[in-house]
C-alpha positions in Angstrom: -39.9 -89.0 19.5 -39.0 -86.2 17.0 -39.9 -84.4 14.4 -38.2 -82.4 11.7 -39.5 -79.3 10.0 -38.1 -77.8 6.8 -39.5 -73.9 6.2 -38.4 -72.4 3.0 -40.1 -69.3 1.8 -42.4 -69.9 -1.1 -42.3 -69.8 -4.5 -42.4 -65.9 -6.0 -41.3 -64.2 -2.6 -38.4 -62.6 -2.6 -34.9 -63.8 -0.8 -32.8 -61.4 0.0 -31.0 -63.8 2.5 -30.2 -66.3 -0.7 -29.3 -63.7 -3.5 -26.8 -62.5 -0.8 -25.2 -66.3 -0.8 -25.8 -66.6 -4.4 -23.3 -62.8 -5.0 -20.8 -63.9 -2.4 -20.5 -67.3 -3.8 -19.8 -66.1 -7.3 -17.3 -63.5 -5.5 -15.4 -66.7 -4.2 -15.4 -67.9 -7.9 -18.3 -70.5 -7.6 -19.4 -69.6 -11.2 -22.9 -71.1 -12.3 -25.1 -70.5 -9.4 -28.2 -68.7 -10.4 -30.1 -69.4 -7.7 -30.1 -69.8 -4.0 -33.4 -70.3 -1.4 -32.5 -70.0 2.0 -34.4 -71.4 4.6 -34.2 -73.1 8.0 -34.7 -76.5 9.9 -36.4 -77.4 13.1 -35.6 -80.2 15.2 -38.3 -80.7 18.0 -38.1 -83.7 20.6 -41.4 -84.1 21.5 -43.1 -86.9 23.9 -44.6 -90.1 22.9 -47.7 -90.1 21.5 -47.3 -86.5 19.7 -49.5 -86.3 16.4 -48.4 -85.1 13.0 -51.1 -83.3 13.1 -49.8 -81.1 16.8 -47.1 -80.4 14.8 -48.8 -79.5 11.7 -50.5 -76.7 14.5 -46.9 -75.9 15.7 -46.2 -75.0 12.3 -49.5 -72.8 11.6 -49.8 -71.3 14.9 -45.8 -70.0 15.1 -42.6 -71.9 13.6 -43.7 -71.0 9.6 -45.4 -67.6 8.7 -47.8 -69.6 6.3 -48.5 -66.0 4.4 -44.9 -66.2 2.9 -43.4 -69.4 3.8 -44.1 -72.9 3.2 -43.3 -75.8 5.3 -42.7 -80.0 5.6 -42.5 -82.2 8.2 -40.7 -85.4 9.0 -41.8 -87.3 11.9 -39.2 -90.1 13.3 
């Protein structure tokens, strides 16, 4: 079984990661981008039988620092 999980920083909290893509690209001519989030993916394999809800913990307890990130989860 796996499970995906998207983290991206929330809404309002600075990313100083992203506004560095966001200058370089417009340094390599990529005019019009006035905005860039940066944020990460994490591909578990899990066993059978593992809950959204275990991964939902996972998330809480250490892959997303829910103070100033937000996360999603795909299960497949």
């Amino acid at each position: 079984m796996k499970a995906r999980v998207h983290v991206m920083l929330k809404a309002g909290v600075l990313d100083p990661q992203g506004e560095v893509v966001r200058h370089a690209l417009g340094a390599m001519g990529f005019d019009g981008v006035e905005g860039v989030r940066q944020g990460k993916v994490i591909d578990l394999e899990l066993a059978d039988g593992t809950t959204e809800d275990q991964v939902r913990e996972m998330c809480e307890k250490l892959l997303a620092n829910t103070v100033i990130e937000s996360y999603s989860i795909e299960m497949g």
